[in-house]
C-alpha positions in Angstrom: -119.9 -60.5 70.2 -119.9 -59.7 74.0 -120.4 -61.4 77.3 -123.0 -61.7 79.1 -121.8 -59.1 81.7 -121.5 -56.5 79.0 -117.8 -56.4 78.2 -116.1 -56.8 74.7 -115.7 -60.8 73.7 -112.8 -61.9 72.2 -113.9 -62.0 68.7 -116.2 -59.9 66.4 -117.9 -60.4 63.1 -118.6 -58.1 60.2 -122.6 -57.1 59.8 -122.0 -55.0 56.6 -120.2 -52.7 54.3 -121.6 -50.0 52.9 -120.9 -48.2 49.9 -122.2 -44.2 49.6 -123.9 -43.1 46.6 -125.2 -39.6 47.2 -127.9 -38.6 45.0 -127.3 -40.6 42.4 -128.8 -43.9 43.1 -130.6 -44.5 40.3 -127.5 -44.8 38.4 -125.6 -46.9 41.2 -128.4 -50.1 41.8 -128.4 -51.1 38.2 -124.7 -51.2 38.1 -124.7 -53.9 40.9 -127.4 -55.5 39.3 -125.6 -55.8 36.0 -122.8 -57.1 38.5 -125.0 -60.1 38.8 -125.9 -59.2 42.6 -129.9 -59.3 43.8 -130.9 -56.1 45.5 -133.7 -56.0 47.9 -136.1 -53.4 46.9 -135.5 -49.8 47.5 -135.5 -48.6 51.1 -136.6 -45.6 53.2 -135.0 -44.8 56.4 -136.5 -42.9 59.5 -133.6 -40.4 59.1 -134.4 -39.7 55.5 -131.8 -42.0 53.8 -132.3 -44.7 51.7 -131.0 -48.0 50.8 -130.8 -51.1 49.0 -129.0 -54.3 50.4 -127.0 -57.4 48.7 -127.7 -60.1 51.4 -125.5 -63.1 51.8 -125.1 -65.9 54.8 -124.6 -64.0 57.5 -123.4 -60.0 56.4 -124.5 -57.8 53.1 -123.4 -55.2 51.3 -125.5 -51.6 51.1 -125.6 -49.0 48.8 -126.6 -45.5 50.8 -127.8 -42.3 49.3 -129.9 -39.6 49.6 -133.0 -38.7 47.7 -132.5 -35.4 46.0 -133.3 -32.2 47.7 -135.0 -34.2 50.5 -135.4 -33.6 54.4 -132.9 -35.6 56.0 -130.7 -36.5 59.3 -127.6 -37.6 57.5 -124.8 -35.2 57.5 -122.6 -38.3 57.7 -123.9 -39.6 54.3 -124.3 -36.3 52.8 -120.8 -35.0 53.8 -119.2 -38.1 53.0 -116.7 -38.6 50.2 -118.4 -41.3 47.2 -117.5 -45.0 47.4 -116.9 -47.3 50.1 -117.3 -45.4 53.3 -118.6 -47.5 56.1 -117.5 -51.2 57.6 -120.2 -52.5 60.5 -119.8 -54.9 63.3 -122.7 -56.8 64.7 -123.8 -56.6 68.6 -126.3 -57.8 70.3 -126.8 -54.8 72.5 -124.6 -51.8 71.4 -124.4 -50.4 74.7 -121.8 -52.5 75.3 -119.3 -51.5 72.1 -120.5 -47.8 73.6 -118.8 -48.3 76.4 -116.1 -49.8 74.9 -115.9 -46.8 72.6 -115.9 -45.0 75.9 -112.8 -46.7 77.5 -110.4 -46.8 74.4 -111.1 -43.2 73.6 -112.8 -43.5 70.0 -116.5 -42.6 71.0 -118.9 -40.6 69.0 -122.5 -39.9 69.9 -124.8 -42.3 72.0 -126.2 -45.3 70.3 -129.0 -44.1 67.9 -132.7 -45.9 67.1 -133.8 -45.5 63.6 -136.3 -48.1 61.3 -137.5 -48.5 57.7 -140.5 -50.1 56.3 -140.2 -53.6 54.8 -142.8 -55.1 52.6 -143.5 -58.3 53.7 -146.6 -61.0 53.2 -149.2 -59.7 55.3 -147.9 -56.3 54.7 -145.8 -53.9 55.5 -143.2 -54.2 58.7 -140.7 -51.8 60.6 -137.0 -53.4 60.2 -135.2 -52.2 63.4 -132.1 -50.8 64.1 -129.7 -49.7 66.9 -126.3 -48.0 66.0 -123.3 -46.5 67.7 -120.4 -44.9 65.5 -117.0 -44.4 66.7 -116.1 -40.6 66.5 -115.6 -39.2 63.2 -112.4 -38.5 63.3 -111.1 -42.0 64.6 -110.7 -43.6 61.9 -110.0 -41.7 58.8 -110.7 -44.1 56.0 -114.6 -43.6 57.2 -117.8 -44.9 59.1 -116.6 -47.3 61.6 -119.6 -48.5 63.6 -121.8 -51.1 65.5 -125.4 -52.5 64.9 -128.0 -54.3 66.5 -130.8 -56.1 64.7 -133.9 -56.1 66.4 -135.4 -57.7 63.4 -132.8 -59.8 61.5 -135.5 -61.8 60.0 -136.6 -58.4 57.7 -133.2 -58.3 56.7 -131.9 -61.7 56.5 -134.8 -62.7 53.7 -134.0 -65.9 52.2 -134.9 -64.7 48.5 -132.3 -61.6 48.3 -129.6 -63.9 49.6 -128.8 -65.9 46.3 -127.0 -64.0 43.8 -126.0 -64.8 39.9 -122.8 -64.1 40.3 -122.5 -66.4 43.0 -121.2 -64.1 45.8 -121.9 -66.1 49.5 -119.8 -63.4 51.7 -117.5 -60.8 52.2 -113.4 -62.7 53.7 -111.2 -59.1 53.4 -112.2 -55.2 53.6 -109.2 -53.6 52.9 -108.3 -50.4 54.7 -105.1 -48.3 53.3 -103.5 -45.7 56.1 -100.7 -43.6 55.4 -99.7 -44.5 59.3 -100.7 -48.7 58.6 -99.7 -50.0 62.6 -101.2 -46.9 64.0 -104.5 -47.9 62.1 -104.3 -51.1 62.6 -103.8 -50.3 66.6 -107.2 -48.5 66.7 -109.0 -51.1 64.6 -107.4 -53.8 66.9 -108.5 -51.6 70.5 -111.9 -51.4 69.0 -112.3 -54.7 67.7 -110.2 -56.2 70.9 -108.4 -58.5 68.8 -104.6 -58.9 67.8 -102.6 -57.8 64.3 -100.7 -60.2 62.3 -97.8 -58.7 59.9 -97.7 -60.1 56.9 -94.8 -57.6 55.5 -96.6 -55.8 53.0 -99.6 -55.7 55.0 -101.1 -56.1 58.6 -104.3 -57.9 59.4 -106.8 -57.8 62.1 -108.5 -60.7 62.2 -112.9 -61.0 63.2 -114.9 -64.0 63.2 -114.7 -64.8 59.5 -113.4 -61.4 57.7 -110.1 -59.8 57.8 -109.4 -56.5 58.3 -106.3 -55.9 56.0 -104.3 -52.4 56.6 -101.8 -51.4 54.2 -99.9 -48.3 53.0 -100.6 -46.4 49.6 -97.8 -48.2 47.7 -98.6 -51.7 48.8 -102.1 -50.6 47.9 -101.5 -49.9 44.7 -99.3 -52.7 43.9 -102.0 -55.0 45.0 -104.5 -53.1 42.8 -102.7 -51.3 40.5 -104.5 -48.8 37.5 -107.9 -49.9 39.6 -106.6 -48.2 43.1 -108.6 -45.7 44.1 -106.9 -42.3 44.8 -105.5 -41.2 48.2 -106.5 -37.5 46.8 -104.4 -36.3 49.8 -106.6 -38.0 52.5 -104.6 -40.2 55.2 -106.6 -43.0 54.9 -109.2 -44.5 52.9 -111.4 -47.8 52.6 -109.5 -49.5 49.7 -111.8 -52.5 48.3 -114.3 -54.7 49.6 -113.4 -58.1 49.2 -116.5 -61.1 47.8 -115.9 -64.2 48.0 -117.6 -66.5 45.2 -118.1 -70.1 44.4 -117.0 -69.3 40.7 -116.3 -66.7 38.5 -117.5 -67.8 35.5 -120.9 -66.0 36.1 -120.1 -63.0 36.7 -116.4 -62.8 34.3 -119.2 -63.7 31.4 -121.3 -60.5 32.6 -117.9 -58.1 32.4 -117.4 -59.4 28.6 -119.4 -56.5 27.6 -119.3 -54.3 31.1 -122.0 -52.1 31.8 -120.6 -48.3 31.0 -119.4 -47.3 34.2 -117.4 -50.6 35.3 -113.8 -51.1 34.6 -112.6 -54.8 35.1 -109.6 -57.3 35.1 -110.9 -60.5 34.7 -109.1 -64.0 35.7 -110.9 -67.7 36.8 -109.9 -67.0 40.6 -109.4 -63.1 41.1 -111.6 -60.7 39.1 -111.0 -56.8 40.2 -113.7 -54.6 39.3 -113.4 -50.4 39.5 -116.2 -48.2 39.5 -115.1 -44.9 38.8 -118.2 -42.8 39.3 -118.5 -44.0 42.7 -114.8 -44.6 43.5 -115.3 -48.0 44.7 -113.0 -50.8 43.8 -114.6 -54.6 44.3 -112.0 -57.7 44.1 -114.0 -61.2 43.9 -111.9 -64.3 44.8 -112.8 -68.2 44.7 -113.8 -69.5 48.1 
């Protein structure tokens, strides 16, 4: 992701997307299970959050929340609005987006250390993290940050990466802006990549994901009676975007949805609306 002399490379590549739960994760993980994803087993944070993952090749999706009237460190979760409310980029050393951050004017606090325990064969390990978030008020739609894996073999375990519902990445995060080129600017700056206008949309490509930015209305003519709200915010993360080697699996699971889910169902585009946790999930073929 960047050079050896510590400057921005040309590309960039999604780590994760995260989708914020609160307090209420015991309602939220068996909804993804029923959803035919494989979570890894509940985890504890350093900074008093906790966590559970959906691994696939080379990024995953995690749920975030907050055990109830616990000690924490996480005014960013806990503040937070529900639903999707973070997109990660990988680096190898987060100094470097830091600086980056720095010289494109969208820089938060230093890079941050935190771990959480992993159970593992001959027992328990520390998965280790470095992280550096752009300011809060950057980017509206939500958490916009970097991390470094200092153990990606903790994370990257080969049996949480298969999933029944045949999920093998994440192609598209879709961000919606009331301002869509000024967004797009600031995700290309950070990302240090170029936008492509596709008329009713503008993408910034990364290394195997696109970041699509869009206004409300194209929003919800993509999505429709599944959009989530703007609710008067100027931007929002729209949907997170799977892509799946079929649909069969997981279209057979929404024949009697889980109570909760809301779905539109098709052999190459299946939408899926959670409305407690205002997070909308499109899975395509491919």
């Amino acid at each position: 992701n960047f050079s050896g002399d510590g400057t921005m490379a040309s590309t960039n590549q999604l780590d994760h997307t995260v989708i914020n739960v609160k307090f209420d994760m015991d309602t939220a993980a068996p909804l993804f299970e029923a959803l035919g994803f494989t979570l890894t087993p509940r985890g504890f944070h350093s900074t008093g959050s906790m966590n559970h993952l959906m691994m696939f090749g080379t990024d995953y999706l995690e749920l975030i929340g907050l055990p109830e009237g616990a000690d924490h460190q996480r005014p960013d979760v806990a503040e937070a609005s529900l639903g999707i409310n973070g997109i990660v980029f990988k680096s190898a050393n987060v100094d470097a987006p830091y600086a980056h951050m720095q010289t494109v004017g969208v820089d938060g606090d230093p890079p941050k250390a935190f771990s959480r325990p992993v159970d593992m064969p001959g027992g328990a390990q520390d998965a280790k993290f470095r992280t550096v978030t752009s300011r809060g008020d950057a980017f509206p739609g939500g958490r916009v940050y970097f991390c470094e894996h200092a153990t990606p073999e903790l994370v990257w375990q080969p049996q949480f990466q298969s999933h029944a519902n045949e999920v093998t990445h994440m192609p598209e995060f879709v961000i919606v802006s009331e301002d869509a080129p000024a967004e797009a600017e600031r995700f290309a700056k950070l990302l240090d990549t170029y936008i492509q206008d596709n008329g009713d949309s503008l993408t910034v490509p990364i290394d195997g994901c696109d970041l699509t930015v869009m206004a409300p209305a194209a929003y919800q003519d993509r999505y429709g009676e599944f959009a989530s709200p703007m609710n008067g915010r100027q931007g929002i993360f729209g949907a997170i975007v799977f892509g799946s080697n079929e649909l069969g699996s997981l279209n057979e699971r929404l024949e009697d949805a889980p109570a909760g889910v809301e779905a539109e169902t098709d052999i190459i585009r299946t939408v899926v609306r959670i409305p407690g946790f205002d997070a909308v999930l499109e899975f395509i073929v491919g």
